[in-house]
C-alpha positions as CSV (number, residue, x, y, z in Angstrom):
1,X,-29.2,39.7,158.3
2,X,-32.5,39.9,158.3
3,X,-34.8,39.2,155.8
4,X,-35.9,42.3,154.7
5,X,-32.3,43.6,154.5
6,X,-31.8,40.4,152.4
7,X,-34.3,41.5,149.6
8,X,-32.8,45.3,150.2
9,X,-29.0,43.9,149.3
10,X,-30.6,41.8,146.1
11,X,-32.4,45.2,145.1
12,X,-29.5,47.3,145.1
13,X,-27.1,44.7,143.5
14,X,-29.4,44.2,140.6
15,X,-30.0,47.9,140.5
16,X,-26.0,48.2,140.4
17,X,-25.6,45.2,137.7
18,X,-27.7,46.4,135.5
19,X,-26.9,49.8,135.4
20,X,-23.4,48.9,134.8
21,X,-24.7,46.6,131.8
22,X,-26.4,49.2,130.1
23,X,-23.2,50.9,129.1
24,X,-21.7,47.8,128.1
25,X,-24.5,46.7,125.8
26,X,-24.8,50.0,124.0
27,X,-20.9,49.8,123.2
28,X,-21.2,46.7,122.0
29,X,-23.8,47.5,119.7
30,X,-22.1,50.0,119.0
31,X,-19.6,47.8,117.6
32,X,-21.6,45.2,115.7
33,X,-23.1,48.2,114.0
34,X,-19.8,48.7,112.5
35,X,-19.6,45.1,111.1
36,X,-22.9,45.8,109.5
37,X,-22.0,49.0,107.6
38,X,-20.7,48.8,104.2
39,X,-17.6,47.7,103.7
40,X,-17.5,48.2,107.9
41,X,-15.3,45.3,109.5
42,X,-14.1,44.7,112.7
43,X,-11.7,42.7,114.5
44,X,-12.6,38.6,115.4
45,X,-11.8,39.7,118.9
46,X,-13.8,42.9,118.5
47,X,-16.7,40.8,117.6
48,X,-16.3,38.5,120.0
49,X,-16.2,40.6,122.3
50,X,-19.0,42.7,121.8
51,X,-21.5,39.4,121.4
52,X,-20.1,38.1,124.5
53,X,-21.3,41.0,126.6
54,X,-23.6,39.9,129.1
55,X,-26.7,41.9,131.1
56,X,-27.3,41.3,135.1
57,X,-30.1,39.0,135.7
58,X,-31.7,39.5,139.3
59,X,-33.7,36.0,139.1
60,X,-29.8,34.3,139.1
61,X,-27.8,37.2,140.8
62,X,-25.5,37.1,138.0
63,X,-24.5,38.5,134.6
64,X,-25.6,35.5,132.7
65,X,-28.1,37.1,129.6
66,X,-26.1,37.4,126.5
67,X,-27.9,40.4,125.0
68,X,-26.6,40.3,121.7
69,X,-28.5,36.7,121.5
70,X,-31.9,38.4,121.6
71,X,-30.2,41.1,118.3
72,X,-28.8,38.1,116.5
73,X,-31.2,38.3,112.7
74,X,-30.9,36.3,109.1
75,X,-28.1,37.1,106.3
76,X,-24.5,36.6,105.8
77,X,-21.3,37.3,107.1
78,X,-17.5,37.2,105.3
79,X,-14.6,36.2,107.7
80,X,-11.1,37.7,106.0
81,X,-7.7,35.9,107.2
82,X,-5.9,39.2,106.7
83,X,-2.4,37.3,107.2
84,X,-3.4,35.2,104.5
85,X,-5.9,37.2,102.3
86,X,-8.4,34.9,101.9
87,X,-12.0,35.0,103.2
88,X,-14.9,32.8,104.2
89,X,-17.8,33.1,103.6
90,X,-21.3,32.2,105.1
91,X,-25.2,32.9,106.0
92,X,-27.5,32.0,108.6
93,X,-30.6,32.8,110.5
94,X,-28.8,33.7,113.4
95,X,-25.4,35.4,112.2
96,X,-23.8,36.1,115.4
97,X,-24.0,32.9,116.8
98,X,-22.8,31.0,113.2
99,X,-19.4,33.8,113.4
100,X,-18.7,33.2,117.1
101,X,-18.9,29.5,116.6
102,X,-16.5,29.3,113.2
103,X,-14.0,31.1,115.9
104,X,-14.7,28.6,119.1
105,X,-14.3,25.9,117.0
106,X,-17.4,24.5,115.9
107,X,-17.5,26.4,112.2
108,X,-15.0,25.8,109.3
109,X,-11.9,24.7,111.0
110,X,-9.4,25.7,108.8
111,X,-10.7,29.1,110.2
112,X,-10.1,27.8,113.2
113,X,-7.2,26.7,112.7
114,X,-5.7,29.7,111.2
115,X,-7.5,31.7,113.8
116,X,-5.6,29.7,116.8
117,X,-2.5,29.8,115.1
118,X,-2.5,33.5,115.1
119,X,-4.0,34.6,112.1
120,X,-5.5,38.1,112.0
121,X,-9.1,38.1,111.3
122,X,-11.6,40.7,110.6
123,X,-15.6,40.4,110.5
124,X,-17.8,41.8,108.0
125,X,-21.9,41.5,108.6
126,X,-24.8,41.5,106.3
127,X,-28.5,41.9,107.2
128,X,-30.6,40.1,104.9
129,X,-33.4,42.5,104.9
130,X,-30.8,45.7,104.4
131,X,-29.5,43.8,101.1
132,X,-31.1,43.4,97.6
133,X,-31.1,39.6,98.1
134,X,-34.7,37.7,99.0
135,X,-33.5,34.4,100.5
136,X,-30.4,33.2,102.3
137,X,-29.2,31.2,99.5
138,X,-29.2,34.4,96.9
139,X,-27.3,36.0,99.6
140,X,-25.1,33.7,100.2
141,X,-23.9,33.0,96.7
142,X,-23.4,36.1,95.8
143,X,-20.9,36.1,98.9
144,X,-18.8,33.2,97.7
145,X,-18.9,34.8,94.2
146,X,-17.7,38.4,95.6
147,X,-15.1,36.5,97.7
148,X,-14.3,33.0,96.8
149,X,-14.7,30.1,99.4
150,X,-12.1,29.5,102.0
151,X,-9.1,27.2,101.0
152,X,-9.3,23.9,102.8
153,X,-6.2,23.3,103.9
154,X,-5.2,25.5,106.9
155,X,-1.3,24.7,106.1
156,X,-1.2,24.9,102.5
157,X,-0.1,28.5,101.2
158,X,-1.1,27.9,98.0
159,X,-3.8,25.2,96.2
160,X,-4.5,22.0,97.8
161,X,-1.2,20.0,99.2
162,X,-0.8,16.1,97.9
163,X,0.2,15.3,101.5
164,X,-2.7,14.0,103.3
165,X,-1.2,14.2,106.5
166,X,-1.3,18.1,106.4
167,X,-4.8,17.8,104.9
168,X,-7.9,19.0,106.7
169,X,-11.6,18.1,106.6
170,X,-12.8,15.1,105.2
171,X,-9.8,14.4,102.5
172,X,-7.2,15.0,105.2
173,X,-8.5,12.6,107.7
174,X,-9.3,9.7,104.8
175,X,-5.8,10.5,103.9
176,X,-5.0,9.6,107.6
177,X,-7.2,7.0,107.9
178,X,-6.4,4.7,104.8
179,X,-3.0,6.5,103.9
């Protein structure tokens, strides 16, 4: 192949890959819209999802741009274990990435936990600049007020368990470590 038929075959498969985005990243704004209507929620795997979608980028020959990364804004976000009823809450200057990281593990990990264990989970979004709030913290308290704070034991159905070996967080692994 020669080398113009080389730069003919990158031409047409970025043409091709980023066509084929462009569909993909409407949808899933589509979705995330929904997450930031009132009282809109959408599944964790909805979400994930949608943030996950990815654009073709011709320098790499690959669909490697998350485009929801460039979307991402300030305000708050309520996660609601449906199995269990509870919610947690949280804010940040870049929403999507603090939701899709409570749910890969680097967030709250009793949501986590309950997440891998099966729990249903829906997502709820909140733009700081569409709410009545000035700051993050404003915003964020009045969150935890409207939906109380995430219990911190993942295995506990009800208040906190005396048995620090079921505990998570920081009393659960004391409990383990000095128990």
């Amino acid at each position: 192949m020669g080398f113009l038929d080389g730069i003919a075959d990158i031409a047409i498969r970025g043409v091709v890959g980023y066509a084929s985005s462009i569909s993909e990243a409407k949808e899933a704004a589509e979705t995330l819209a929904i997450a930031e209507s009132q009282d809109g929620w959408i599944s964790a795997e909805a979400f994930l999802a949608a943030y996950d979608v990815r654009i073709y980028d011709l320098q790499n020959d690959q669909y490697d741009i998350k485009i929801m990364k460039d979307r991402d804004f300030a305000g708050g976000y309520v996660l609601w274990n449906k199995a269990r009823d509870c919610y947690h809450t949280g804010i940040g200057s870049d929403v999507y990435k603090k939701v899709e990281r409570h749910f890969k593990g680097y967030g709250n990990e009793s949501v986590f936990a309950d997440s891998e264990s099966g729990d249903e989970f829906v997502v709820s979004l909140f733009r700081l600049e569409n709410t009545e709030y000035d700051d993050l913290q404003e915003l964020g308290n009045a969150l935890r007020k409207e939906f109380g704070q995430y219990p911190t034991c993942a295995v506990c159905e009800e208040g906190e368990s005396s048995d620090t070996s079921t505990q998570h967080g920081i009393l659960g692994l004391l409990g383990r470590l000095f128990g």
